[in-house]
TORPA-4810 file (N, C-alpha, C, O; in nm, 3 decimals):
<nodes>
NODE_1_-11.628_-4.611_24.259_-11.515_-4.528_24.225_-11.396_-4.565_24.312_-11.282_-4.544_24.270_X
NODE_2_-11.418_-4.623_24.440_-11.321_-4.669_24.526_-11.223_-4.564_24.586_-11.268_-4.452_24.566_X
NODE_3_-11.115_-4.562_24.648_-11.049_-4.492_24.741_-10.983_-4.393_24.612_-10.946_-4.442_24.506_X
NODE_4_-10.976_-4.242_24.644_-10.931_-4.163_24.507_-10.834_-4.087_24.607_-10.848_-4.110_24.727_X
NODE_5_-10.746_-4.006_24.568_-10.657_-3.919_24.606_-10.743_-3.775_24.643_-10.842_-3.737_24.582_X
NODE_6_-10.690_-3.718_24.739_-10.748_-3.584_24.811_-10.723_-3.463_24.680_-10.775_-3.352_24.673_X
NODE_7_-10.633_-3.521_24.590_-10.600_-3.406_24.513_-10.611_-3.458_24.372_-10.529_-3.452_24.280_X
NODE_8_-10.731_-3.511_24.376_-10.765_-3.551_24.206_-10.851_-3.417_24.154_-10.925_-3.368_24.239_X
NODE_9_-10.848_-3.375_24.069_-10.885_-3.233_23.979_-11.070_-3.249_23.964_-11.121_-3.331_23.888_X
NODE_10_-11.099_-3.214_23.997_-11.306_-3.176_23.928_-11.277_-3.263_23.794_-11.345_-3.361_23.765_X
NODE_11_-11.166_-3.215_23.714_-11.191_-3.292_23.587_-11.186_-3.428_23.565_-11.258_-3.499_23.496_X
NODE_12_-11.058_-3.464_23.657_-11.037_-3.646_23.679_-11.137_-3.644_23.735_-11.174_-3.690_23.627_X
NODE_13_-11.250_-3.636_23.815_-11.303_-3.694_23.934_-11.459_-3.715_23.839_-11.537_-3.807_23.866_X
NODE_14_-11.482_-3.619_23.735_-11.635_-3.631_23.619_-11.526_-3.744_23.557_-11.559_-3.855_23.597_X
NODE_15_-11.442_-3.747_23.497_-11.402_-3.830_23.383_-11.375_-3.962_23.425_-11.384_-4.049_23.339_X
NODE_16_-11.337_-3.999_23.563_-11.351_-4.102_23.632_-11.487_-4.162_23.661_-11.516_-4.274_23.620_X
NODE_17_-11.562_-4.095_23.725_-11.710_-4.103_23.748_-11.776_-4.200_23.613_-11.822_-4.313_23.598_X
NODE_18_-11.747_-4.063_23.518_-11.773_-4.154_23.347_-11.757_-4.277_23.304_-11.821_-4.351_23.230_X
NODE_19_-11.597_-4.291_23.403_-11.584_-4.440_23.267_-11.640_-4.523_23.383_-11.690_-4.627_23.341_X
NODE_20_-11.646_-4.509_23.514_-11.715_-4.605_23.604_-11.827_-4.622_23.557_-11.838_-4.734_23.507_X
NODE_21_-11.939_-4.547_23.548_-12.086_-4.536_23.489_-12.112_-4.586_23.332_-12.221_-4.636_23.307_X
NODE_22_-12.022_-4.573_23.237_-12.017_-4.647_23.153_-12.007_-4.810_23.138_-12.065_-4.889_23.064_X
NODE_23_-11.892_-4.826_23.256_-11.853_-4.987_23.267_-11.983_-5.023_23.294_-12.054_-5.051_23.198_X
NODE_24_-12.034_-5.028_23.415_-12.170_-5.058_23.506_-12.262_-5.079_23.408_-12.347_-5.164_23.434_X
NODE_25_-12.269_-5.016_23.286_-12.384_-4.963_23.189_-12.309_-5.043_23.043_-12.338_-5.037_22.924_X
NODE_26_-12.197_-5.123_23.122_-12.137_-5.204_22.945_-12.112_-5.106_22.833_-12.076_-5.140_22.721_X
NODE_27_-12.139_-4.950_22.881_-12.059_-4.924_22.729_-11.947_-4.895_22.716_-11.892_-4.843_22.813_X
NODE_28_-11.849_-4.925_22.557_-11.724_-4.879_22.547_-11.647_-4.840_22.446_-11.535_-4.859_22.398_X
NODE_29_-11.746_-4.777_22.429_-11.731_-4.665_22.297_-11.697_-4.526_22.391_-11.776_-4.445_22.442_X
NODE_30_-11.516_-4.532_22.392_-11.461_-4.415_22.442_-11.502_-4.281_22.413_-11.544_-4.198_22.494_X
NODE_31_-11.486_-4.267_22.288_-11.583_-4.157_22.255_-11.658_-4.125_22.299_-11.646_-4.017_22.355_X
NODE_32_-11.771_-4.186_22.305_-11.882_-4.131_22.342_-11.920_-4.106_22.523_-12.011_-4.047_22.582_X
NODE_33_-11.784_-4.192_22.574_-11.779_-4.187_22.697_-11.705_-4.056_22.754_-11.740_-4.027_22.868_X
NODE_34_-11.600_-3.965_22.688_-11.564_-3.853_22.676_-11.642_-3.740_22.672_-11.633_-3.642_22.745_X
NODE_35_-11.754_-3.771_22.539_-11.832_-3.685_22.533_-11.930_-3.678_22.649_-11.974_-3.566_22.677_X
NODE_36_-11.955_-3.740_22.692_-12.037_-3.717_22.827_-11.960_-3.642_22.921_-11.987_-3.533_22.972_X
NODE_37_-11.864_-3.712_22.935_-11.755_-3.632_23.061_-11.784_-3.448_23.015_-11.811_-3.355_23.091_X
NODE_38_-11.764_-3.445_22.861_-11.690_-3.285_22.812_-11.823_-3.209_22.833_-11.825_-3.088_22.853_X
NODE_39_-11.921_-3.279_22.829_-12.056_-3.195_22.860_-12.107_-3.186_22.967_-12.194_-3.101_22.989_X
NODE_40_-12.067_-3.267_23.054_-12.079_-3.277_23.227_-12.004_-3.161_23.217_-12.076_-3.073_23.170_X
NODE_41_-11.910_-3.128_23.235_-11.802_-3.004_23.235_-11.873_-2.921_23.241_-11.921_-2.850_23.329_X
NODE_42_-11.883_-2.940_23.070_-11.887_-2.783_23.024_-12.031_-2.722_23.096_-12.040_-2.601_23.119_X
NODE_43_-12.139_-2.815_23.128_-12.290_-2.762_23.192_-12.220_-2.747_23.344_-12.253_-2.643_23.402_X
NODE_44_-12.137_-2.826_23.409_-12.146_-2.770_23.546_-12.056_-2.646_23.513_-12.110_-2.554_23.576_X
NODE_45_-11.943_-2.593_23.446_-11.887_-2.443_23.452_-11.938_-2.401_23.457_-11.938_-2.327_23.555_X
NODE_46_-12.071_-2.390_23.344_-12.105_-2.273_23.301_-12.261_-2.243_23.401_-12.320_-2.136_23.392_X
NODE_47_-12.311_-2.357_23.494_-12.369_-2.343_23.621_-12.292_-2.228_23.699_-12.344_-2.120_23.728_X
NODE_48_-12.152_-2.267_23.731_-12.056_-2.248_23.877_-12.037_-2.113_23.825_-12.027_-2.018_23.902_X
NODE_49_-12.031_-2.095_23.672_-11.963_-1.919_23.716_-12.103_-1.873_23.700_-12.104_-1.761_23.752_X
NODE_50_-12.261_-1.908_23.641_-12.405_-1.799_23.644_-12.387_-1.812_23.794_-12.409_-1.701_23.842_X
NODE_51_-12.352_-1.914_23.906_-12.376_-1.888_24.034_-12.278_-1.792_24.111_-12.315_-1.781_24.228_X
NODE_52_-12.227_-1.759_24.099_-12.090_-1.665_24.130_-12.160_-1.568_24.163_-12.112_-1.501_24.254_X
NODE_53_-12.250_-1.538_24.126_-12.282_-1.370_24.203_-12.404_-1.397_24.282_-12.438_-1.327_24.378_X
NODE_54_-12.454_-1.476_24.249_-12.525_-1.536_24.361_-12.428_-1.596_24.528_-12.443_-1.572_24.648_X
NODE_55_-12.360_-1.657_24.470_-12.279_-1.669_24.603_-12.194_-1.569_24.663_-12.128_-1.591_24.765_X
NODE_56_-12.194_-1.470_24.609_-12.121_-1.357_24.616_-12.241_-1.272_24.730_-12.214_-1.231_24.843_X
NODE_57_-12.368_-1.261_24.664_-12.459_-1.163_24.745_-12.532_-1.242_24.857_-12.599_-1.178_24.937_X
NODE_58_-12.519_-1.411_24.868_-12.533_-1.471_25.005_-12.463_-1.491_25.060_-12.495_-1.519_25.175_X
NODE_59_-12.296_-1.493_25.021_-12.230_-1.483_25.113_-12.172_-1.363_25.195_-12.108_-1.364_25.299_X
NODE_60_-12.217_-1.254_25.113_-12.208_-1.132_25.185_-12.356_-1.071_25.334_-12.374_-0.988_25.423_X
NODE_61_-12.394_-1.140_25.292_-12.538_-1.158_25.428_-12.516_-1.308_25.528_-12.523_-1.290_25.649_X
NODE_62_-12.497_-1.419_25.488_-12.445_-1.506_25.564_-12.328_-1.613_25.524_-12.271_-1.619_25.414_X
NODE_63_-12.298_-1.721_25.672_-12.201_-1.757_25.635_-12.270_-1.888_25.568_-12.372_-1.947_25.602_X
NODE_64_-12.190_-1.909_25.472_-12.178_-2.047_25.410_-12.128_-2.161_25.406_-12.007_-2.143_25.411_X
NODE_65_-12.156_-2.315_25.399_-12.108_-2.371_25.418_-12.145_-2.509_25.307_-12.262_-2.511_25.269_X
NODE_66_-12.061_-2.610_25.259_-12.100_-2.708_25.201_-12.110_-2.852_25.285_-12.020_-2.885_25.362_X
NODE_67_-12.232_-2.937_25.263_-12.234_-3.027_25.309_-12.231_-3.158_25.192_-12.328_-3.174_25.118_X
NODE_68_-12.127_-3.237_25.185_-12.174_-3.347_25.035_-12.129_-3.499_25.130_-12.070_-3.518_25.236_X
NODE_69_-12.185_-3.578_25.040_-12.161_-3.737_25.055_-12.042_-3.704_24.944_-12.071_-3.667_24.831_X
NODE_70_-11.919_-3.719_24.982_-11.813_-3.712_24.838_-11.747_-3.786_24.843_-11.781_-3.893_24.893_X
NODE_71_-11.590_-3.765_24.784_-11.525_-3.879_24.763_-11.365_-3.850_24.792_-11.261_-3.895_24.744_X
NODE_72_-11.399_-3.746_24.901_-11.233_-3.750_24.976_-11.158_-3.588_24.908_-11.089_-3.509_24.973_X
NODE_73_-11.198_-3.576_24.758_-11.163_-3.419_24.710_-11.250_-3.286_24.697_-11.283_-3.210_24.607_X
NODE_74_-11.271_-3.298_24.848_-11.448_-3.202_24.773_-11.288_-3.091_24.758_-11.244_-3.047_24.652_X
NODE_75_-11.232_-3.069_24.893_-11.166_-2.923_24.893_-11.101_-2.889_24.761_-11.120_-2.787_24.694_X
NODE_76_-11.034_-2.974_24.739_-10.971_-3.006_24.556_-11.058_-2.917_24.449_-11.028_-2.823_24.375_X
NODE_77_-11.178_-2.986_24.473_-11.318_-2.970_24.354_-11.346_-2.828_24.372_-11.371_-2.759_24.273_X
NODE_78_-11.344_-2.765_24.517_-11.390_-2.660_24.541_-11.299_-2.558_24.491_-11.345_-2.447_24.464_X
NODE_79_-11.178_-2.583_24.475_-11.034_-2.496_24.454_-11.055_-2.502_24.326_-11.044_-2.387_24.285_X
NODE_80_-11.082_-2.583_24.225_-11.052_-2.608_24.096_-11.184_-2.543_24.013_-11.168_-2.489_23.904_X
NODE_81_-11.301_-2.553_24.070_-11.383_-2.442_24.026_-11.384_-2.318_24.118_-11.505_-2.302_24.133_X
NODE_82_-11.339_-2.246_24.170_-11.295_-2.121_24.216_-11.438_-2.092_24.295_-11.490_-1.985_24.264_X
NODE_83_-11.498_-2.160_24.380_-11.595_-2.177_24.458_-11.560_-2.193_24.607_-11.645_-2.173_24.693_X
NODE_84_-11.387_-2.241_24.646_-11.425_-2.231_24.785_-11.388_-2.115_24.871_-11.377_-2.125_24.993_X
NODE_85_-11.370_-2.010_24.806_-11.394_-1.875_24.854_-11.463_-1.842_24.902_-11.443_-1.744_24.975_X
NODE_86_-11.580_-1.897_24.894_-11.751_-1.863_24.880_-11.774_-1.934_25.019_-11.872_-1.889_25.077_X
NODE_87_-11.706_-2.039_25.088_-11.761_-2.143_25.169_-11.668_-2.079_25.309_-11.546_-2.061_25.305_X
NODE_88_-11.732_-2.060_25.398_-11.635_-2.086_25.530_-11.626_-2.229_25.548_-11.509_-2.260_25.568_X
NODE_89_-11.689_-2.307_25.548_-11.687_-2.464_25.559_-11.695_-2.544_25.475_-11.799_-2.532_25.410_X
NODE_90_-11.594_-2.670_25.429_-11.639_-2.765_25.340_-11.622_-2.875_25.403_-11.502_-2.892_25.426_X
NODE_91_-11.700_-2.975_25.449_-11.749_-3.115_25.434_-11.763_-3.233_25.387_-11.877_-3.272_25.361_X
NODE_92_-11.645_-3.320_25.365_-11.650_-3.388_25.280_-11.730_-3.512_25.362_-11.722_-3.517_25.485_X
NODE_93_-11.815_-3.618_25.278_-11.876_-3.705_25.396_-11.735_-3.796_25.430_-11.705_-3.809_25.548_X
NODE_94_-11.640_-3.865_25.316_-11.525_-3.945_25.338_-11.402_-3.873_25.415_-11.319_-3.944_25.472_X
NODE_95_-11.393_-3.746_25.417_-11.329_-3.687_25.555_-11.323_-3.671_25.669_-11.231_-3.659_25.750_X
NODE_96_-11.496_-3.673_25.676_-11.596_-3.637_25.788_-11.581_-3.769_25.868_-11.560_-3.771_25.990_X
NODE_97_-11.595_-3.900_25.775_-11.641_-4.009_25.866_-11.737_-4.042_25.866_-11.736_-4.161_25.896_X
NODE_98_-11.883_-3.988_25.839_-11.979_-3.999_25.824_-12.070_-3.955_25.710_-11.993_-3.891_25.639_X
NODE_99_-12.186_-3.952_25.653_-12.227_-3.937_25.541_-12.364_-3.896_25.607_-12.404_-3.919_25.721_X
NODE_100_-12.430_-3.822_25.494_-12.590_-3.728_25.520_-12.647_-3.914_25.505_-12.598_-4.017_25.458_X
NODE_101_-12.760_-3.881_25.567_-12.846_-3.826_25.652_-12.772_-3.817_25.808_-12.844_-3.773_25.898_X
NODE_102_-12.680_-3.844_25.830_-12.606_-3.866_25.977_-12.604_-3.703_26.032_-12.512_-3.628_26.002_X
NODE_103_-12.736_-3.655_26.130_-12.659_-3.542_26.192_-12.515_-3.530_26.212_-12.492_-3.409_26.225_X
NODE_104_-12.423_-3.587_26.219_-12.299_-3.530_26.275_-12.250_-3.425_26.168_-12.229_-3.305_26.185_X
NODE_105_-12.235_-3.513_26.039_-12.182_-3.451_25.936_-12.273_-3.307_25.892_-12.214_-3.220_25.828_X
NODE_106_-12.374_-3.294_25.919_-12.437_-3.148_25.975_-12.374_-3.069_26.077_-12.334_-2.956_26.048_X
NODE_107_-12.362_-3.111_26.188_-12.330_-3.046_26.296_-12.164_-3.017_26.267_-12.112_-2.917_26.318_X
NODE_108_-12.087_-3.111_26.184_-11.937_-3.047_26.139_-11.963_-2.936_26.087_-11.900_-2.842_26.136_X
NODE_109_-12.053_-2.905_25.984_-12.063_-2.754_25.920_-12.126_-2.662_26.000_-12.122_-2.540_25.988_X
NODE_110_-12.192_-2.734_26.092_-12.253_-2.561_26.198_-12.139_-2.524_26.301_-12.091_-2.414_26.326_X
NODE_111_-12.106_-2.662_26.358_-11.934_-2.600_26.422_-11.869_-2.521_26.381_-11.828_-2.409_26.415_X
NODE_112_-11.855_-2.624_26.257_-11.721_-2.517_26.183_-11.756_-2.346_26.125_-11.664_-2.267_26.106_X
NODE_113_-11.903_-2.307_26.102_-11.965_-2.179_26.120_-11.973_-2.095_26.275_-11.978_-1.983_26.327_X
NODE_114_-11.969_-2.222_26.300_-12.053_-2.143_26.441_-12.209_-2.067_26.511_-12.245_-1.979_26.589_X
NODE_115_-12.274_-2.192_26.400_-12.423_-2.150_26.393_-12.498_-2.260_26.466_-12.461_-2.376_26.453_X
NODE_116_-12.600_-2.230_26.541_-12.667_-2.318_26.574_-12.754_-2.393_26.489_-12.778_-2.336_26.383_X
NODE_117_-12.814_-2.519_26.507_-12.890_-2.561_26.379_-13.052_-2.495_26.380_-13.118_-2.522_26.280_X
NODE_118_-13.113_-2.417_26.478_-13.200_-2.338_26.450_-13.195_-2.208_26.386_-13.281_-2.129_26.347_X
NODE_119_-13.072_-2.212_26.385_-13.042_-2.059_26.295_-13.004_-2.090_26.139_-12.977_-2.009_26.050_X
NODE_120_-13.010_-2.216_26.135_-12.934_-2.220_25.992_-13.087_-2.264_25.909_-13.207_-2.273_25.939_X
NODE_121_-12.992_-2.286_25.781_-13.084_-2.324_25.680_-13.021_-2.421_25.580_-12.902_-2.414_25.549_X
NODE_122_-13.091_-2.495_25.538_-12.980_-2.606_25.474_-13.100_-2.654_25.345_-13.214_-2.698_25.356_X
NODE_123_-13.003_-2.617_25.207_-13.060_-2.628_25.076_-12.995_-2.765_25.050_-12.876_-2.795_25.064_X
NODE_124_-13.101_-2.841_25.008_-13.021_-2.978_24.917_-13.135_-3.067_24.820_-13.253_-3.048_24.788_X
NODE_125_-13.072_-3.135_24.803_-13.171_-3.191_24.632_-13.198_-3.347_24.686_-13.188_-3.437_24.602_X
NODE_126_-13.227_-3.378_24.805_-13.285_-3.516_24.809_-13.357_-3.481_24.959_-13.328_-3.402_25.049_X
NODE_127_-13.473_-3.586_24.939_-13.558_-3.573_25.002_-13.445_-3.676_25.203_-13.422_-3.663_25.323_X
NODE_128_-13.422_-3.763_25.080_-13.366_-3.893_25.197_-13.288_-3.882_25.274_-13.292_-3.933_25.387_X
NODE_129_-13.178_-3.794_25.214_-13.042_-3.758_25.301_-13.034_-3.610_25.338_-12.977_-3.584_25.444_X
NODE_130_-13.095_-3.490_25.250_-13.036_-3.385_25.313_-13.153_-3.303_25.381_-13.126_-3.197_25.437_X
NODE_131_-13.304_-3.357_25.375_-13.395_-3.299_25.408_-13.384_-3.341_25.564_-13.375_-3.272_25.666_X
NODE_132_-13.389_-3.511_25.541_-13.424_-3.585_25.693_-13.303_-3.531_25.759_-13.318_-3.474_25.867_X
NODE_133_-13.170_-3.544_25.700_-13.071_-3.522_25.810_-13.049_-3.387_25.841_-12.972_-3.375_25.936_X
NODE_134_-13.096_-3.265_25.788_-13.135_-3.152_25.851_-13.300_-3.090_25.958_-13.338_-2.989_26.016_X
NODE_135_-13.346_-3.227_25.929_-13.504_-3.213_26.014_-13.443_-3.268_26.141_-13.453_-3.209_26.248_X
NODE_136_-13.383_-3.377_26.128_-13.323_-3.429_26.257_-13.237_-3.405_26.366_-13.205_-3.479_26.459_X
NODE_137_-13.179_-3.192_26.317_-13.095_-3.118_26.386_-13.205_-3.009_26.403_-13.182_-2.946_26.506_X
NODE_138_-13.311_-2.966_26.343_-13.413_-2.894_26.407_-13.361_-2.769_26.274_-13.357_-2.650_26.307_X
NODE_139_-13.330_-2.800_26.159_-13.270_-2.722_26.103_-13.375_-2.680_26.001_-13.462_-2.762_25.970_X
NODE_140_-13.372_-2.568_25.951_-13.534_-2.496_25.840_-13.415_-2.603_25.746_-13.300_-2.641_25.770_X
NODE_141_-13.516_-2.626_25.625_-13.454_-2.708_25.519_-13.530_-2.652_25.418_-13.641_-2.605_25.441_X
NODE_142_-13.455_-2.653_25.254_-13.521_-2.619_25.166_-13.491_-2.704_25.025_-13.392_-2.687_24.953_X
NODE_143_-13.592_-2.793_25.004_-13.577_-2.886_24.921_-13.548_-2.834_24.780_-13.650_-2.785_24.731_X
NODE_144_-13.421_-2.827_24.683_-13.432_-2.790_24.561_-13.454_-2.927_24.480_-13.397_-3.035_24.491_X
NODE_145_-13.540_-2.891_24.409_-13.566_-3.005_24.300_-13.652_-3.006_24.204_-13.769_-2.972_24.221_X
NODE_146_-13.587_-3.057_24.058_-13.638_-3.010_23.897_-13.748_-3.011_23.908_-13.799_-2.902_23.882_X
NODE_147_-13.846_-3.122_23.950_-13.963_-3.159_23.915_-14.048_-3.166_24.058_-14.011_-3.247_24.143_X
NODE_148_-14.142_-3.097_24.079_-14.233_-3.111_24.220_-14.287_-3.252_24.199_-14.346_-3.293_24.099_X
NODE_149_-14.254_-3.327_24.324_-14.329_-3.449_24.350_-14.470_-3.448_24.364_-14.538_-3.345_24.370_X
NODE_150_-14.519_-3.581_24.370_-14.678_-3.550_24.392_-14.655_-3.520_24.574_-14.564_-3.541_24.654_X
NODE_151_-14.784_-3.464_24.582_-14.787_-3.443_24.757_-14.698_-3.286_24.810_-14.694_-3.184_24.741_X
NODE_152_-14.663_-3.294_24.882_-14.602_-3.183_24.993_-14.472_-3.222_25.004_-14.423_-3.333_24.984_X
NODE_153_-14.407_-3.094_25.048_-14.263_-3.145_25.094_-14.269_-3.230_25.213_-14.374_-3.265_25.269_X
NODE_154_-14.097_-3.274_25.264_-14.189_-3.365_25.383_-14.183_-3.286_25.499_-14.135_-3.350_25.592_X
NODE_155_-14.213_-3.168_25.529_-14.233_-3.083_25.641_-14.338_-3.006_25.603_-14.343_-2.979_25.483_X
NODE_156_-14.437_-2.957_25.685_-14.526_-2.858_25.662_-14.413_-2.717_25.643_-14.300_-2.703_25.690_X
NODE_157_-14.481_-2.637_25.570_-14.437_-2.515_25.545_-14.304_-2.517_25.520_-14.236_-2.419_25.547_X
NODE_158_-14.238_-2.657_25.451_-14.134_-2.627_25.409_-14.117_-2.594_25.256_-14.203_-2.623_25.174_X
NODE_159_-13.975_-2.518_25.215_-13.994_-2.473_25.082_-13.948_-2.566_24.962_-13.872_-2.657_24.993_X
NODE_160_-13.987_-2.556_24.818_-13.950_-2.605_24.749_-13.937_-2.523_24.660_-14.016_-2.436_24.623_X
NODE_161_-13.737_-2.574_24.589_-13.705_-2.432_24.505_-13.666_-2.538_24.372_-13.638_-2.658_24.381_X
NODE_162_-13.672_-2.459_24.253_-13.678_-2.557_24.140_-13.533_-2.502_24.090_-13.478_-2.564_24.000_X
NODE_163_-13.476_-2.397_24.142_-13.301_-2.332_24.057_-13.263_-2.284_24.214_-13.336_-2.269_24.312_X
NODE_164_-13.128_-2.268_24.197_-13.050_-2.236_24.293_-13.086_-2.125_24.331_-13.109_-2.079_24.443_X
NODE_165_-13.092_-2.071_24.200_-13.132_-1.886_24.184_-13.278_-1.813_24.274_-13.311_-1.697_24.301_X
NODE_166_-13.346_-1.962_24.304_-13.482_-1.931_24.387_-13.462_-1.896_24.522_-13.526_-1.801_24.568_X
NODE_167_-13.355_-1.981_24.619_-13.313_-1.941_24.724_-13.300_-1.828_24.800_-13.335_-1.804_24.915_X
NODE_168_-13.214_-1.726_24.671_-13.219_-1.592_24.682_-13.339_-1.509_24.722_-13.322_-1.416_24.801_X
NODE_169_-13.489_-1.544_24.661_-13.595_-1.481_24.694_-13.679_-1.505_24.836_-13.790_-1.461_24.865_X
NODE_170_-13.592_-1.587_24.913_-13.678_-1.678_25.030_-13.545_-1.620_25.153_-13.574_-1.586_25.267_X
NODE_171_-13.449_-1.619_25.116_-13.320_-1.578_25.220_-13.287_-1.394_25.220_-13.235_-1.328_25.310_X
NODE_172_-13.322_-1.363_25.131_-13.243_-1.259_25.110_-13.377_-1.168_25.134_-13.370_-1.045_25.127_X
</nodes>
Protein backbone atom coordinates (compact mmCIF):
# COMPACT_ATOMS: atom_id res chain seq x y z
CA UNK A 1 0.00 0.00 0.00
CA UNK A 2 3.12 2.18 0.55
CA UNK A 3 3.37 5.59 2.43
CA UNK A 4 -0.62 6.92 2.68
CA UNK A 5 -1.66 10.24 4.20
CA UNK A 6 -2.63 10.48 8.11
CA UNK A 7 -5.98 11.64 6.83
CA UNK A 8 -7.09 9.14 4.23
CA UNK A 9 -10.96 8.17 5.15
CA UNK A 10 -11.73 4.15 6.41
CA UNK A 11 -13.29 4.32 2.96
CA UNK A 12 -10.11 5.26 0.77
CA UNK A 13 -7.99 3.13 2.97
CA UNK A 14 -10.65 -0.56 2.20
CA UNK A 15 -10.88 0.78 -1.43
CA UNK A 16 -7.19 1.22 -1.68
CA UNK A 17 -6.38 -1.98 0.14
CA UNK A 18 -8.83 -3.50 -2.76
CA UNK A 19 -7.34 -2.45 -5.77
CA UNK A 20 -3.81 -3.35 -4.19
CA UNK A 21 -5.11 -6.99 -3.44
CA UNK A 22 -6.67 -7.25 -6.69
CA UNK A 23 -3.43 -6.14 -8.66
CA UNK A 24 -1.26 -8.83 -6.57
CA UNK A 25 -4.16 -11.33 -7.48
CA UNK A 26 -4.14 -9.97 -11.49
CA UNK A 27 -7.66 -9.09 -11.32
CA UNK A 28 -9.23 -6.16 -13.23
CA UNK A 29 -12.52 -6.30 -13.49
CA UNK A 30 -13.28 -2.91 -11.61
CA UNK A 31 -16.44 -3.93 -10.80
CA UNK A 32 -16.02 -6.56 -9.17
CA UNK A 33 -13.14 -4.96 -7.41
CA UNK A 34 -15.66 -2.27 -5.95
CA UNK A 35 -17.87 -4.78 -5.02
CA UNK A 36 -15.59 -6.21 -2.64
CA UNK A 37 -14.55 -2.85 -1.28
CA UNK A 38 -18.77 -2.03 -0.86
CA UNK A 39 -19.09 -5.25 1.14
CA UNK A 40 -15.94 -4.89 3.17
CA UNK A 41 -17.82 -1.67 4.25
CA UNK A 42 -20.88 -2.46 4.53
CA UNK A 43 -19.87 -5.93 6.98
CA UNK A 44 -17.33 -3.84 8.94
CA UNK A 45 -20.32 -0.88 9.74
CA UNK A 46 -22.59 -2.94 10.47
CA UNK A 47 -19.87 -4.95 12.96
CA UNK A 48 -18.75 -1.23 14.43
CA UNK A 49 -22.22 0.00 15.26
CA UNK A 50 -23.59 -4.13 16.86
CA UNK A 51 -20.23 -3.24 18.84
CA UNK A 52 -21.14 0.15 20.17
CA UNK A 53 -22.74 -0.93 23.20
CA UNK A 54 -20.46 -3.28 23.87
CA UNK A 55 -17.81 -0.70 23.92
CA UNK A 56 -19.94 1.49 25.65
CA UNK A 57 -20.43 -1.09 28.81
CA UNK A 58 -16.41 -1.90 28.74
CA UNK A 59 -15.56 1.20 28.52
CA UNK A 60 -17.57 2.27 31.29
CA UNK A 61 -15.69 -0.44 33.75
CA UNK A 62 -12.25 0.01 32.08
CA UNK A 63 -9.95 1.98 30.17
CA UNK A 64 -9.46 1.16 26.63
CA UNK A 65 -7.08 1.18 24.31
CA UNK A 66 -6.20 0.11 20.55
CA UNK A 67 -3.17 -1.59 19.54
CA UNK A 68 -2.79 -2.23 15.35
CA UNK A 69 0.13 -2.87 12.85
CA UNK A 70 -1.55 0.07 10.51
CA UNK A 71 -0.88 2.33 8.05
CA UNK A 72 -0.30 5.83 9.53
CA UNK A 73 -4.53 6.63 9.72
CA UNK A 74 -5.64 4.47 12.42
CA UNK A 75 -6.79 7.98 14.30
CA UNK A 76 -8.55 8.99 10.87
CA UNK A 77 -10.23 5.33 10.74
CA UNK A 78 -11.13 5.66 14.30
CA UNK A 79 -12.91 9.22 13.77
CA UNK A 80 -14.61 8.09 10.62
CA UNK A 81 -16.29 5.12 12.21
CA UNK A 82 -17.26 7.01 15.40
CA UNK A 83 -15.18 4.51 17.56
CA UNK A 84 -12.49 6.71 18.94
CA UNK A 85 -14.56 7.87 21.70
CA UNK A 86 -14.47 4.53 23.00
CA UNK A 87 -10.45 4.45 23.13
CA UNK A 88 -8.33 6.52 25.62
CA UNK A 89 -5.42 5.30 23.44
CA UNK A 90 -4.80 4.70 19.78
CA UNK A 91 -1.65 3.13 18.41
CA UNK A 92 -0.77 3.20 15.24
CA UNK A 93 2.30 0.63 14.56
CA UNK A 94 3.62 3.37 11.55
CA UNK A 95 3.30 6.22 14.19
CA UNK A 96 4.57 4.25 16.89
CA UNK A 97 7.77 3.22 15.07
CA UNK A 98 7.39 -0.09 15.82
CA UNK A 99 4.96 -2.92 15.02
CA UNK A 100 3.32 -6.00 17.33
CA UNK A 101 4.93 -8.38 18.32
CA UNK A 102 7.49 -5.50 19.58
CA UNK A 103 6.68 -4.91 23.37
CA UNK A 104 7.19 -1.27 22.98
CA UNK A 105 4.25 -0.68 20.84
CA UNK A 106 2.36 -2.42 23.88
CA UNK A 107 3.88 -0.53 26.44
CA UNK A 108 2.80 2.92 24.23
CA UNK A 109 -0.83 1.85 25.06
CA UNK A 110 -0.27 1.00 28.80
CA UNK A 111 1.58 4.43 29.15
CA UNK A 112 -0.67 6.15 27.45
CA UNK A 113 -3.54 4.38 29.99
CA UNK A 114 -1.55 4.27 32.68
CA UNK A 115 -1.85 0.62 33.37
CA UNK A 116 0.61 -1.69 34.20
CA UNK A 117 0.98 -4.72 31.89
CA UNK A 118 -0.13 -7.09 34.76
CA UNK A 119 -3.21 -5.32 35.11
CA UNK A 120 -4.17 -5.25 31.64
CA UNK A 121 -5.61 -7.53 29.25
CA UNK A 122 -5.04 -7.53 25.64
CA UNK A 123 -7.66 -9.16 23.01
CA UNK A 124 -6.27 -9.83 19.46
CA UNK A 125 -6.75 -12.29 16.52
CA UNK A 126 -3.19 -13.68 15.89
CA UNK A 127 -1.45 -16.02 17.62
CA UNK A 128 2.21 -14.42 16.26
CA UNK A 129 1.98 -10.84 16.94
CA UNK A 130 -0.60 -9.99 19.50
CA UNK A 131 -0.56 -13.06 21.76
CA UNK A 132 3.48 -13.33 21.88
CA UNK A 133 3.86 -9.59 22.08
CA UNK A 134 1.49 -9.36 25.02
CA UNK A 135 3.06 -12.68 26.81
CA UNK A 136 6.31 -10.89 26.49
CA UNK A 137 5.00 -7.82 28.80
CA UNK A 138 3.54 -10.35 31.36
CA UNK A 139 0.18 -9.25 30.02
CA UNK A 140 -3.28 -11.86 30.49
CA UNK A 141 -4.01 -12.19 26.65
CA UNK A 142 -7.12 -13.38 25.02
CA UNK A 143 -6.92 -14.95 21.72
CA UNK A 144 -10.12 -14.10 19.47
CA UNK A 145 -10.41 -16.37 16.64
CA UNK A 146 -13.20 -17.89 14.05
CA UNK A 147 -12.02 -21.27 14.13
CA UNK A 148 -10.24 -23.13 17.31
CA UNK A 149 -6.91 -24.47 16.22
CA UNK A 150 -5.91 -27.94 16.84
CA UNK A 151 -4.13 -28.01 20.37
CA UNK A 152 -4.33 -25.23 23.19
CA UNK A 153 -3.87 -21.70 23.15
CA UNK A 154 -0.28 -20.84 23.45
CA UNK A 155 -0.50 -20.16 27.23
CA UNK A 156 -1.96 -22.46 29.73
CA UNK A 157 -5.23 -21.15 30.96
CA UNK A 158 -5.37 -18.76 28.40
CA UNK A 159 -8.76 -17.77 26.79
CA UNK A 160 -10.14 -18.30 23.50
CA UNK A 161 -13.08 -16.11 22.28
CA UNK A 162 -14.74 -16.85 18.87
CA UNK A 163 -16.92 -12.95 18.71
CA UNK A 164 -15.94 -9.87 20.24
CA UNK A 165 -19.21 -10.16 22.08
CA UNK A 166 -17.48 -13.19 24.17
CA UNK A 167 -15.05 -10.90 25.93
CA UNK A 168 -17.83 -9.38 27.70
CA UNK A 169 -18.55 -12.72 29.62
CA UNK A 170 -14.79 -13.23 30.84
CA UNK A 171 -14.17 -9.21 31.77
CA UNK A 172 -17.22 -8.04 32.93
Amino acid sequence: MGAIPDTLSFEDTVRRLTVDVAAGLAVRDERAIARVADRFLDDAHSHLRRNQALLARLGARYRLGIVSNFYGNLETVCHNTSIRSRFGVVVDSVRAGFSKPDPRIFMRALDGLGVAPRDATFVGDSAARDMAGARALGMRHIWLIAEPPPGEPCCPGDAMIHSLTDVEALLL
